[in-house]
Structure formats: structure tokens, C-alpha cells
N, C-alpha and C positions, 0 to 999 in steps of 0.2 A: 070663548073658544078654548078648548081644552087643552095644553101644552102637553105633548110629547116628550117623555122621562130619555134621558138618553141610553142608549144600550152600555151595558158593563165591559169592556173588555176584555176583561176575567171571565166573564159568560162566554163571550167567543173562543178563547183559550184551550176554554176545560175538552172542546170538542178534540182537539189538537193534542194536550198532552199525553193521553193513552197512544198514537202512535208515536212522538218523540221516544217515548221509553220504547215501545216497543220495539224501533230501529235502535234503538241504543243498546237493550239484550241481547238482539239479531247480532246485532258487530261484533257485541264478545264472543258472542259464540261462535260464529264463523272464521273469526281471527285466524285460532290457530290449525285449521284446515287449510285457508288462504298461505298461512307459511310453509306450513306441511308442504304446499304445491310449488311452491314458489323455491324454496330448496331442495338442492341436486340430493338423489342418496349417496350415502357414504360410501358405496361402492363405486360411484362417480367421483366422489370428493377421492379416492385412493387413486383410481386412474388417473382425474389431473395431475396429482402427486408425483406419478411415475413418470408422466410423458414430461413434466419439467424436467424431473431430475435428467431423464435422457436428454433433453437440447441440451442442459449444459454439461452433460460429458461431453457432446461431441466439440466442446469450444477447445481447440488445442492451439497453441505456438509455435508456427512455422513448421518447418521439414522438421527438427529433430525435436519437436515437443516441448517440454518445458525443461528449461535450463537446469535445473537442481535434481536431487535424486528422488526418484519418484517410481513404483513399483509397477512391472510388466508382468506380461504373459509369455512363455513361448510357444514354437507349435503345441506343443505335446500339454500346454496351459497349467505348466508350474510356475511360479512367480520367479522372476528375479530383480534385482535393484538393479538402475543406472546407477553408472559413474556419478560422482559429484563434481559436476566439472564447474569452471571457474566464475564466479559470478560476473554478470554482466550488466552494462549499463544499458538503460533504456534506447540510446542509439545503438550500443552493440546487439543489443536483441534483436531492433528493426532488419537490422541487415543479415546479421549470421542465422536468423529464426525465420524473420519473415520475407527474406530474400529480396529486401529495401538495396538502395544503392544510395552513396553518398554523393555529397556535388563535386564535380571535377575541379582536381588542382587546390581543392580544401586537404587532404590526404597529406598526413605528416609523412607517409611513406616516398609521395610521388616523386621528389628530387632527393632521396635519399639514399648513398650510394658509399656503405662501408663493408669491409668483411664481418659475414660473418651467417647467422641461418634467421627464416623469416618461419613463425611456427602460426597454430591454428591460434587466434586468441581464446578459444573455448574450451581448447583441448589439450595445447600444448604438442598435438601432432608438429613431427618438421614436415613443414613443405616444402620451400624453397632454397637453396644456395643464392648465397649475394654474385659467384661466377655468372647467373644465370639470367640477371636483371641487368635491363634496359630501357635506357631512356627514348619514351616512342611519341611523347608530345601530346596524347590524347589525355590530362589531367590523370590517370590513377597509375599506382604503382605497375611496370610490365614486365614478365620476365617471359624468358620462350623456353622454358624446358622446367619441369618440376621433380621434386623426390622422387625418384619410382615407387610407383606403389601408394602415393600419400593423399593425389586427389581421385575424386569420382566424375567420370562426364557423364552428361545428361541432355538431348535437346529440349529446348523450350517448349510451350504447349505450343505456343505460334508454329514452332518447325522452323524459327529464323536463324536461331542463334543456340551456342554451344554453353550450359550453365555449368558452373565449375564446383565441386563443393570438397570439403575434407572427407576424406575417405574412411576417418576413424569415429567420427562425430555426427557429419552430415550438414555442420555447418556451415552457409551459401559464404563463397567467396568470391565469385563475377564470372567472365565470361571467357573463353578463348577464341579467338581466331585465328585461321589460317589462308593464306595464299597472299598476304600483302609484303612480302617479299623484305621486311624489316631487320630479319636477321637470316645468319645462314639455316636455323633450323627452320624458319619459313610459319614461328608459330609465336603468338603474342597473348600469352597469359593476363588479362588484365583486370585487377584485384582489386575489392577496396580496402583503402590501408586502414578502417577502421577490425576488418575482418583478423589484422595477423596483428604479430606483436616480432620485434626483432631482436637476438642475441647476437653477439659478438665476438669473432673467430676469439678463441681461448677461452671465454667462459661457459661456463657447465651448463648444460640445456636442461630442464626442467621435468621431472619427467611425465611422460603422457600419459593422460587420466583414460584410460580404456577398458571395458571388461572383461576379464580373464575366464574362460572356460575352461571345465576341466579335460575336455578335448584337446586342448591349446595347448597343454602343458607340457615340457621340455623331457627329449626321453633321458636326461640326465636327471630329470627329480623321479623319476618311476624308480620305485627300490628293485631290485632285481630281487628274485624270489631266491632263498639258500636252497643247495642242492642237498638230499637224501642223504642219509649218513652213507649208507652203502652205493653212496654213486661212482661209479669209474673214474670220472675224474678227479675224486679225492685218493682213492684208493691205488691209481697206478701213478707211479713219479714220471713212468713218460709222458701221461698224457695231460702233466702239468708243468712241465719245462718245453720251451721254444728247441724245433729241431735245430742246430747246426748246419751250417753252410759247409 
């Protein structure tokens, strides 16, 4: 009986390898079509670019933005610097920026009761007279009547409550109430003492970091214009002496 040679392997193979390569040419060649497709154009890649940068402009701190000096627009979109107001601690930020409140009866202010003025700590704005502080029992410093002129009222979003802020800054100092009958003016400022800092009748208050326009400006600094050589009122001596009584 005749024995049967075994088949080669390599016989079987050879049939095989013409397409291994030939998927193997295929892939290089299409590779860089496949990425081609696969990545955004660069006029894509420029817009994602842009729309990041925009989310994080819009990330700001609190009401009055960011503590340090930092360049604005006004109406009319000319630039001008913030004040360099004071720096602040990570809890003074929470509260005076992010309109945080601190825990009651923690406040170095809440039982303290000397002459003298309680200022913005951010700004150095005076707010309040020590005449004008009262001890009211609810944990934070209270007073019922403030500087004229030095805070800003505002209601809440809720519409419950009265939010208090400096007037020169914008930095949150708590809330007011009125109609609980605690004092005669029938009103109760109550602050967090992490928001002010306090001086003491006779020493010199600090002065307030605010920006000065040239609107603002006092009419004693406007130089007054000189008058013409040939003006009258150089020219006649009456009508440079005071009349007589």
C-alpha cells in the first residue's frame, strides 16, 4: 500500500501570503486618509480655542471681581485700572467677594464695644461709628444707623432680605433689618466682623483706596484761566477793590 507524503505547510502558506502583504500595503496607504478624517480642521481646532478662552473669562469673584488691580472698560470702552485695594485672606474673599457669611458669635467684632470707627476691610471706606453699635444677641456685630453715604442696599434674589454692601468697593457686609423694635432708630445693621477692621477714637484712619476721576476733581484744583491783558478788571482800580459800607 502506497503511503501518503504529508502535505508542506509552506505549500499551504504560499497561497496566503500575497494577501497578508497586500492588507499590509492597503493599511499604509490608507492610514493617513483615516487621520486626515479623524482630525478636526484647524479652523475647528481655532474655534475650540476661542470658546475655551471665553468660559474662562467669564469666571469672576464675587460682586466686586477680583481683589487686586486689574484693567476695565468704561461706557465709552477706554480702559481704566482698579484701585489696589487691600489684600485679602481666603476667608476675607469668601465673604467680602463671594457674599459667604461667617458662623455666629465666631466674629472678633460681636462683643466688642470701644470708641472709635469700623472701616471696610477692602477698602478702608468708614462705615460705621462705635456711637452706633449695639449689642442685639443674634452672634454678629450690630449697629442701627451707618456713615451717610458709605453703604449700598440691595434686596436679595429671593426678595427676603435687605443685602448690605460698601458703597465705595462693593464689598458684601451682611444684611439689615428693620421693624424689630431693638433700638430707637428701629434698624439693625448686622455685619460680619470678618468684612470690617476697626480704629480707635484719636488714631488717624487710613486713607480710602477709591478711584479718582477726572470729573471728581475739586474746583479748588481747576486753575482758573488769567484774564487778557486788556481786561477791565485789571485796568480799572475800582473794579478791583471791595466797595465800602
Amino acid at each position: 500500500m502506497q503511503s501518503q507524503t504529508p502535505c508542506c505547510p509552506w505549500t499551504k502558506l504560499s497561497w496566503f501570503l500575497p494577501l497578508i502583504l497586500l492588507g499590509i500595503v492597503a493599511g499604509l496607504l490608507l492610514r493617513p486618509i483615516g487621520t486626515a478624517l479623524a482630525e478636526p480642521p484647524k479652523s475647528a481646532k481655532a474655534s475650540d480655542k476661542q470658546e475655551e478662552g471665553k468660559e474662562t473669562a467669564k469666571v469672576s469673584v464675587g460682586r466686586g471681581g477680583l481683589p487686586n488691580s486689574k484693567s476695565k472698560s468704561n461706557a465709552k470702552g477706554k480702559k481704566m485700572e482698579e484701585p489696589e485695594y487691600n489684600k485679602l485672606t481666603p476667608e476675607e474673599r469668601w465673604v467680602l467677594l463671594n457674599k459667604g457669611t461667617e458662623y455666629a458669635f465666631t466674629g472678633k467684632y460681636t462683643d466688642h464695644f470701644v470708641e472709635g470707627t469700623y472701616l471696610c476691610k477692602r477698602c478702608n471706606a468708614p462705615l460705621y461709628k462705635s456711637d452706633d453699635k449695639f449689642h442685639s444677641g443674634c452672634g454678629w456685630p450690630a449697629f442701627d444707623d451707618e456713615i451717610k453715604g458709605s453703604v449700598h442696599r440691595e434686596t436679595d434674589a429671593d426678595g427676603s432680605r435687605i443685602e448690605i454692601t460698601c458703597k465705595n468697593c462693593g464689598g458684601h457686609l451682611g444684611h439689615v433689618f428693620n421693624g424689630e423694635k431693638m433700638t430707637k432708630k428701629d434698624s439693625r445693621h448686622c455685619v460680619n466682623s470678618i468684612s470690617i477692621k476697626f480704629v480707635p477714637k484719636g488714631k488717624e484712619l487710613p486713607a480710602m483706596i477709591t478711584e479718582k476721576k477726572a470729573s471728581d476733581a475739586k474746583p479748588s484744583e481747576v486753575k482758573p484761566q488769567a484774564p487778557a491783558a486788556d481786561s477791565p478788571a485789571e485796568s480799572s482800580p475800582a473794579a478791583s477793590s471791595p466797595k465800602k459800607p
